[in-house]
C-alpha positions in Angstrom: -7.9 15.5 -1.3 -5.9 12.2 -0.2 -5.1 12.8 3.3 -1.6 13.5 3.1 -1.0 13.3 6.8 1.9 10.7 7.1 2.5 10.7 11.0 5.7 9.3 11.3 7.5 7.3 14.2 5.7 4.2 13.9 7.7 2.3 15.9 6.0 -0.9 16.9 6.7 -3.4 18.8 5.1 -6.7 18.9 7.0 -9.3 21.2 3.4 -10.8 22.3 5.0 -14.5 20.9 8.9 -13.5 21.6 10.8 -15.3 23.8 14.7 -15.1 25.0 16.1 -18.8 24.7 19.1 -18.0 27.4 20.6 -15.3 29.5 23.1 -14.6 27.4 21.1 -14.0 23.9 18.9 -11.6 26.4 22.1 -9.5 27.8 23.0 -9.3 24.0 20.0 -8.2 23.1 19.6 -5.9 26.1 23.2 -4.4 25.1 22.4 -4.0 21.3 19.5 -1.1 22.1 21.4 0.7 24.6 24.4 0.5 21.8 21.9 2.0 19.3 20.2 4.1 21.4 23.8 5.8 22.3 24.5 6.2 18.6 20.9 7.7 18.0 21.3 10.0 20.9 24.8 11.5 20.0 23.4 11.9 16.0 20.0 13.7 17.4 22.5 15.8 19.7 24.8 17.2 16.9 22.1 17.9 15.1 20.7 20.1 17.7 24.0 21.7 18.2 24.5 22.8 14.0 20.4 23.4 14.3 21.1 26.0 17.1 23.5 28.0 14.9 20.2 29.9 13.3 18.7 32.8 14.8 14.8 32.5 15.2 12.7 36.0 14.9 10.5 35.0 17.7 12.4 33.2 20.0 11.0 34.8 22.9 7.3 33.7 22.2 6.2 30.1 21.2 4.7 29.8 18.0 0.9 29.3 17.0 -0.6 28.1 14.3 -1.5 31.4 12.8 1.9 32.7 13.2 3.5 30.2 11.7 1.4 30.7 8.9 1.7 34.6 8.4 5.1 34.3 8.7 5.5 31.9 6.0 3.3 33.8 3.6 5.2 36.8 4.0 9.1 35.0 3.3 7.9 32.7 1.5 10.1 33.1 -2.4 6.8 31.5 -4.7 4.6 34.1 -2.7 7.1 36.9 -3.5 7.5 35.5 -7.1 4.0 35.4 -7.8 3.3 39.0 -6.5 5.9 40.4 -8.8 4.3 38.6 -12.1 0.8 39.9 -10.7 2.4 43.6 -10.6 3.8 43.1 -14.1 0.6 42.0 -15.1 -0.9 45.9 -14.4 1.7 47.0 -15.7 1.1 45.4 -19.3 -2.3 45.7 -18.9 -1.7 49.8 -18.4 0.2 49.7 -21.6 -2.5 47.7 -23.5 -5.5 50.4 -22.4 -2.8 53.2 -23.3 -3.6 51.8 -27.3 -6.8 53.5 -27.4 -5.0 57.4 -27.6 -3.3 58.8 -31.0 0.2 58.4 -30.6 2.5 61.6 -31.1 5.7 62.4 -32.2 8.1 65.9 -32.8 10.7 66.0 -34.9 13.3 69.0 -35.9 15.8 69.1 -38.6 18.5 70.9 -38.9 20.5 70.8 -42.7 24.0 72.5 -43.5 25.0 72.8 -47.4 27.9 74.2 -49.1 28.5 74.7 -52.4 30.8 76.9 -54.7 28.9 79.8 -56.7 29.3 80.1 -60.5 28.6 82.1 -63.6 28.2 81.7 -66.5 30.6 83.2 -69.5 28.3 83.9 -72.1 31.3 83.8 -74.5 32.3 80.7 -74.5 29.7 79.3 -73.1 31.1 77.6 -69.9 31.1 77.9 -66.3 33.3 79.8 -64.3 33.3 79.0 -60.6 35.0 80.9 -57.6 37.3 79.9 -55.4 34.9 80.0 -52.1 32.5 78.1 -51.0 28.8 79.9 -49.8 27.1 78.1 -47.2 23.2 77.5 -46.3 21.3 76.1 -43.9 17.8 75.0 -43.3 15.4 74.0 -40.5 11.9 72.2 -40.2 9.7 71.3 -37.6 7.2 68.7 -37.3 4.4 67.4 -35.4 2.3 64.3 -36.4 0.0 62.1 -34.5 -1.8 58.5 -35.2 -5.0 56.7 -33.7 -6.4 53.5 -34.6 -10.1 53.9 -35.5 -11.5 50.7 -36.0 -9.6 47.5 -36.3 -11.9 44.5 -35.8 -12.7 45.3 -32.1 -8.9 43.7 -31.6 -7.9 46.2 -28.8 -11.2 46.3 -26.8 -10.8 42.6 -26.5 -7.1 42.8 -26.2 -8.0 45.4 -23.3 -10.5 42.9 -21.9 -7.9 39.9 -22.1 -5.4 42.0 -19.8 -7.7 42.7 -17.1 -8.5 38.9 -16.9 -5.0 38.2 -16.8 -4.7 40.4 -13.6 -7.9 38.4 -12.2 -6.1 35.0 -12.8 -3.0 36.5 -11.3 -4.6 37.5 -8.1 -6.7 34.0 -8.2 -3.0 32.5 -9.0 -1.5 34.5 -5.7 -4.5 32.7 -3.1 -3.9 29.4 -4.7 -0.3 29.3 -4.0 -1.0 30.9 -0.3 -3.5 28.1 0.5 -1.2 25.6 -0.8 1.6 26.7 1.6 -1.3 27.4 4.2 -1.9 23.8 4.4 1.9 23.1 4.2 2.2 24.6 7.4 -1.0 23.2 9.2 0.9 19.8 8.3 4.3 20.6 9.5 3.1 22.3 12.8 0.8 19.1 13.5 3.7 17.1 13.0 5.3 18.9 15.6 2.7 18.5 17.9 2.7 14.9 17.8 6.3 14.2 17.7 6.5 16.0 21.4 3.6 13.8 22.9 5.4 11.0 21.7 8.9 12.2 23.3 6.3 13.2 26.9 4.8 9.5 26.7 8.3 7.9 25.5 9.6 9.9 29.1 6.2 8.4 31.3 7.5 4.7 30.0 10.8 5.5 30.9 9.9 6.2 34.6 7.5 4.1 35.0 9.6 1.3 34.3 12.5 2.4 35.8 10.6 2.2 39.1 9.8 -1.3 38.0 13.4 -2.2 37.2 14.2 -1.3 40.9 11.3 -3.2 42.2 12.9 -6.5 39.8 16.0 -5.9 41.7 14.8 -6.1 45.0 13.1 -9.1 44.2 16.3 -10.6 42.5 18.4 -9.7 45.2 15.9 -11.6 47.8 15.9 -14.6 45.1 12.4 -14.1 44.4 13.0 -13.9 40.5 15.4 -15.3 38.4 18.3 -13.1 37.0 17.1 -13.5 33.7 13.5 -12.1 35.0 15.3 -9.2 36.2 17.4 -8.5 32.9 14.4 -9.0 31.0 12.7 -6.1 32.7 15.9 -4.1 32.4 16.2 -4.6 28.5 12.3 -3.0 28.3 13.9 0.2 30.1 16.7 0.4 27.1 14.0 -0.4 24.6 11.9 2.6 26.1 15.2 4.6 25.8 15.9 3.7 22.1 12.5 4.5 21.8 12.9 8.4 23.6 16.0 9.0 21.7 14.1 8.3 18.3 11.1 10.3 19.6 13.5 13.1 19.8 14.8 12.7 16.7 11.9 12.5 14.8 10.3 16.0 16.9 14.3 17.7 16.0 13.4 16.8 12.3 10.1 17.7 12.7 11.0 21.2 14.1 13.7 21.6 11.1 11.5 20.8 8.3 8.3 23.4 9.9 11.0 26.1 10.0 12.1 25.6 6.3 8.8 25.6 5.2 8.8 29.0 7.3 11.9 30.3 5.9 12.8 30.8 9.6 16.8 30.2 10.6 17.0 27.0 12.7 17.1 27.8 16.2 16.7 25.6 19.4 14.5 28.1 21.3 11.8 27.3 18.2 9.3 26.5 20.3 5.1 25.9 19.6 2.3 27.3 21.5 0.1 24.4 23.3 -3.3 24.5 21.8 -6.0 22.7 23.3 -6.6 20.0 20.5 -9.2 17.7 22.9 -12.1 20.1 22.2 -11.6 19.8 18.6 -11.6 15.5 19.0 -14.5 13.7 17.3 -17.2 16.0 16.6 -18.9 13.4 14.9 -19.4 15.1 11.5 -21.9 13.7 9.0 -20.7 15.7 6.3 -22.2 15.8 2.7 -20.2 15.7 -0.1 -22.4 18.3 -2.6 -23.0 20.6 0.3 -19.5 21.0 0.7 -18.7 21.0 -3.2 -21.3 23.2 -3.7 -19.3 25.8 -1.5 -15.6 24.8 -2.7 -17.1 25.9 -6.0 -18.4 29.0 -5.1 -14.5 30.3 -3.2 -11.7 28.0 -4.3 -9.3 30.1 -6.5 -8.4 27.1 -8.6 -12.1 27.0 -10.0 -12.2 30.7 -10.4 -8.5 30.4 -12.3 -10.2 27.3 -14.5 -13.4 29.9 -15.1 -11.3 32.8 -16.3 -9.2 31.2 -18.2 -12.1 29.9 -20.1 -12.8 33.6 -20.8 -9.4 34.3 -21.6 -9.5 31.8 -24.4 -12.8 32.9 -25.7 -11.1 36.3 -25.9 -8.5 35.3 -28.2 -10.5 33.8 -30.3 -12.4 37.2 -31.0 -8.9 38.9 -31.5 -8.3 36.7 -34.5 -11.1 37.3 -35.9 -10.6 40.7 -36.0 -7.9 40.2 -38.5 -10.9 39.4 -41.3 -12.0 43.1 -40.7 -10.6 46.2 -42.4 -8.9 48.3 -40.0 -9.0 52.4 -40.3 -6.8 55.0 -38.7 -6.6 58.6 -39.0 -3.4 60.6 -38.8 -2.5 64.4 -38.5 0.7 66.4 -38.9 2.1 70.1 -38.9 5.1 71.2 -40.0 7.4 74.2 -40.7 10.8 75.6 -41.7 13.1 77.9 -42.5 16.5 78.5 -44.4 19.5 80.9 -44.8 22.3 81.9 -47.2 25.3 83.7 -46.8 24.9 85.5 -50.3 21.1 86.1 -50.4 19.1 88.1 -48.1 15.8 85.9 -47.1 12.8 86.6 -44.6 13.5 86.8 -40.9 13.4 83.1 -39.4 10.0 83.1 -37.2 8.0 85.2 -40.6 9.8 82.1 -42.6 8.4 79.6 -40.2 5.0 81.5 -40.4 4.3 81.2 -44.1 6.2 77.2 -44.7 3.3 76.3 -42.1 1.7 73.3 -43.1 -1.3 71.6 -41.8 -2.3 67.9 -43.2 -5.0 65.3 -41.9 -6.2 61.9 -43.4 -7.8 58.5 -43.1 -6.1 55.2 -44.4 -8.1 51.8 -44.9 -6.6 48.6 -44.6 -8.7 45.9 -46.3 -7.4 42.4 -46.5 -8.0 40.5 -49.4 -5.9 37.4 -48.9 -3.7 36.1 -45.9 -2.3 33.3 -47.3 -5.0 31.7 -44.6 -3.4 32.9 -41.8 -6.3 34.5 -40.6 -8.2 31.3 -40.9 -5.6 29.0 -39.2 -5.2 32.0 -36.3 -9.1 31.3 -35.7 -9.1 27.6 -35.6 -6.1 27.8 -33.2 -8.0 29.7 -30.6 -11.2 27.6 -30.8 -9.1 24.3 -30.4 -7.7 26.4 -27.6 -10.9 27.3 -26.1 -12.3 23.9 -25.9 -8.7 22.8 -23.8 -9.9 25.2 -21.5 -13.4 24.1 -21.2 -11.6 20.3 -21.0 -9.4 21.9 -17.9 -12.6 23.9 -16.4 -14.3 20.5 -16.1 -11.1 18.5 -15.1 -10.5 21.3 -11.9 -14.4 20.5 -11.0 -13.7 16.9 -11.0 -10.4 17.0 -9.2 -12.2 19.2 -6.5 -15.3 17.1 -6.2 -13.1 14.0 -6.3 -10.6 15.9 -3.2 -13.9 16.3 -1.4 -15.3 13.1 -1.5 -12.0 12.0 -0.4 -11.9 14.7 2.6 -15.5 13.8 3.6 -14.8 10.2 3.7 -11.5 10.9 5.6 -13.4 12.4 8.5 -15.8 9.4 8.8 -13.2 7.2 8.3 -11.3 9.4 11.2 -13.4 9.3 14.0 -14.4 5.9 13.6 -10.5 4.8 14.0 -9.9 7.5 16.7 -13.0 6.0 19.0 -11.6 2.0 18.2 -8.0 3.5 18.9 -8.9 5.3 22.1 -11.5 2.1 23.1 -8.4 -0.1 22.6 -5.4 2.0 24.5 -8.1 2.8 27.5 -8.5 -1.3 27.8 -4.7 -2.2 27.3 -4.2 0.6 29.9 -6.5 -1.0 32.8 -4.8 -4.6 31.7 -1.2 -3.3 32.2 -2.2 -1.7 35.3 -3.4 -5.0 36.3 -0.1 -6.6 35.3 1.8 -4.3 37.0 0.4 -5.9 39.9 0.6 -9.0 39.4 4.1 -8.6 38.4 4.6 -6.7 41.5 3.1 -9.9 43.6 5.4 -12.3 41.2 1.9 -13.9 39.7 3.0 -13.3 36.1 6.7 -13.4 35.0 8.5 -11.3 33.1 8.1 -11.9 29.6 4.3 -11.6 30.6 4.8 -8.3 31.9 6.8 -7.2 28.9 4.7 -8.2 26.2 2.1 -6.3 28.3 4.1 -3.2 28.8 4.3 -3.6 24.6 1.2 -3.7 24.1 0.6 -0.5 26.3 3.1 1.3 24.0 1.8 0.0 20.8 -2.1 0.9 21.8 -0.6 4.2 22.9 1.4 5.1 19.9 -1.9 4.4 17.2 -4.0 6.4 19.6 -1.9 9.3 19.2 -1.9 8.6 15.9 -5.5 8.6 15.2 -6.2 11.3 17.3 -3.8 13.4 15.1 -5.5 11.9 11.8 -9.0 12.7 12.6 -7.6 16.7 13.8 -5.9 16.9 10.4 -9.1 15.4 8.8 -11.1 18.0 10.1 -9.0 20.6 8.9 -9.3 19.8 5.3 -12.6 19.9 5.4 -12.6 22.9 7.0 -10.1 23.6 4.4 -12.9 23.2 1.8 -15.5 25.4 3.5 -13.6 28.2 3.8 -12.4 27.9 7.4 -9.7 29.5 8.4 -6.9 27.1 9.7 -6.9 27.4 13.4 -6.0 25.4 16.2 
């Protein structure tokens, strides 16, 4: 798998080789970022305000990893979706085994008839009719049943086919709660690292603020220049644009974890504190068919490939079945009875007695010609079958090519996190140094700045690394069947 952890807030500054040609472009300048920084503060603000309308349902607890990922699974619409087509699934799969039993049906009858009685005048030879009419009626009863003997091995195939459709449902249901598993793990990290950036956004700001006074001192005792001191004073609104988008990006950060959550907005959202520096660089060596070897063994979307494999070989047996005769048997009872108005008959229940009628038999069904349907019916399913040995294969590739990604992601990871941290501990000691020497008026200002840059640049792709290399780890975990914990 591609490392899909996009940290965002890269917001780098490199004024190493910038320079302010006069006071006034430098006030300008100055103004400009607290003018945007304004604007970026009032837009994060009202978005707190219409994010605060929602009512979180654990407001008065922060949020761990595992939480957040429960919770999701359990309001989560796919989830829901998918355990509704899994439960139809048994259902049709009930109604498929229910084929095997004789089928049975009652019916009852009930007839009126009138007609008008006539004789017959042996005179002449015609009828004579009255001028009533006599009335009759009848009744039957009827009981018949029907089973399917033999018909190709069709429904014990058919029965077969439905209880791998309620495997691949259930694989279907783990695939989609991994998916939004690792959804989650994404979001929540992206959390994480958009509130150290606000904390260390807040240490710049104070630090330099201090600074700014100390630059004022000094300009007021016409130590430094004016333009010295407004230089060090435009750093302090850069370090406030830079808070006020740090708090942006954690608001959106927060927004987008609690959709994924299906939570309401709220302010009070808040996430539990894990400590993430005994998970940094473990220094993993890991192997790419040790770890493939397990994915194999426990990833649904293998076992989904693998069943549907069967599924298709399945149907291909159930056409067949269509060159085979198929038998059935069938048995029935039945009985009746019937009354006139003019005759006297036999009581109704000695009438039903003797019209009792048993009846049993077999019928054959041999087909002779099909107008090749049968033929084209099996072609279909083996061209079918071979897709799904083609998808089968392509889900092992993918899988193997997602690890190999993973495995080279966590190399890749902890080399960057141990150049990252290497780099931000050295640019740390040197602004601490020109601190200093700014302090003593050995450097000037644009010195310090650049160096106060650098500090936040160095800072900024540490904390980015570190997060890369804990999101690395994760995915391979992800792989081996780790639960996803912080």
């Amino acid at each position: 798998m591609r490392r899909a952890f996009l940290l965002k807030n890269k917001n780098r500054h490199d004024l190493k080789h910038a320079g302010f040609s006069s006071l006034c472009h430098l006030v300008s300048w100055a103004s400009g970022t607290i003018a945007m920084r304004m604007k970026l503060v009032l837009w994060v603000g009202m978005g707190l305000f219409f994010a605060g309308t929602g009512v979180s349902a654990q407001d008065e607890k922060p949020w761990t990893l595992e939480a957040c990922i429960n919770f999701a699974l359990e309001q989560n619409i796919t989830v829901r979706k998918v355990g509704l087509s899994n439960l139809s699934l048994e259902y049709q799969s009930g109604q498929v085994k229910a084929q095997r039993f004789p089928s049975v049906n009652a019916s009852v009858n009930q007839n009126f008839k009138w007609s008008r009685p006539g004789t017959l005048n042996a005179a002449t030879g015609e009828m004579v009719y009255g001028s009533g009419f006599d009335a009759s009626n009848s009744t039957s009863y009827g009981v018949n049943a029907n089973v399917t003997l033999f018909n190709g091995m069709r429904l014990n195939n058919q029965i077969k086919q439905s209880e791998l459709d309620i495997e691949t449902g259930r694989y279907n249901l783990e695939n989609t709660r991994e998916s939004i598993s690792l959804s989650i793990l994404n979001a929540f990290l992206q959390v994480l690292y958009a509130e150290e950036q606000v904390k260390n956004s807040e240490n710049q700001i104070e630090s330099t603020t201090q600074q700014v006074a100390l630059a004022e001192e000094r300009m007021n005792l016409q130590v430094i220049s004016q333009a010295d001191f407004l230089q060090v004073k435009s750093q302090l609104a850069t370090q406030k644009l830079n808070l006020a988008n740090a708090i942006s990006q954690l608001a959106i950060a927060k927004v987008n974890l609690m959709q994924l959550m299906e939570l309401p907005v709220s302010q009070n959202f808040e996430l539990a504190k894990p400590n993430l520096d005994e998970t940094l660089n473990q220094q993993r060596l890991p192997v790419v068919q040790t770890v493939f070897d397990t994915a194999l063994a426990i990833k649904p979307q293998v076992k989904i490939a693998a069943v549907n494999k069967e599924i298709a070989l399945l149907d291909e047996k159930i056409a067949r079945a269509a060159f085979y005769p198929s038998l059935s048997a069938s048995a029935s009872v039945g009985t009746g009875a019937s009354f006139a108005d003019n005759g006297s008959e036999d009581s109704y229940f000695k009438q039903l007695d003797h019209a009792l009628s048993p009846a049993a038999g077999l019928s054959l069904s041999i087909p002779i010609y099909q107008r090749k349907q049968a033929k084209t019916s099996v072609a279909l399913a083996q061209l079918n079958y071979q897709q799904a040995e083609l998808s089968e294969l392509e889900t092992r590739n993918q899988l193997r090519k997602s690890i190999e990604q993973a495995c080279q992601d966590v190399l890749s990871a902890q080399i960057e996190y141990e150049a990252n941290l290497e780099n931000y501990t050295a640019i740390k000691e040197s602004a601490a140094l020109s601190d200093e020497k700014f302090n003593q008026g050995i450097i000037n200002s644009v010195d310090y700045q650049v160096s106060k840059t650098n500090l936040i640049v160095a800072e900024s792709q540490w904390l980015q690394s570190k997060y890369n290399l804990i999101f690395s780890y994760k995915i391979l975990d992800f792989y081996l069947g780790i639960p996803l914990t912080l």
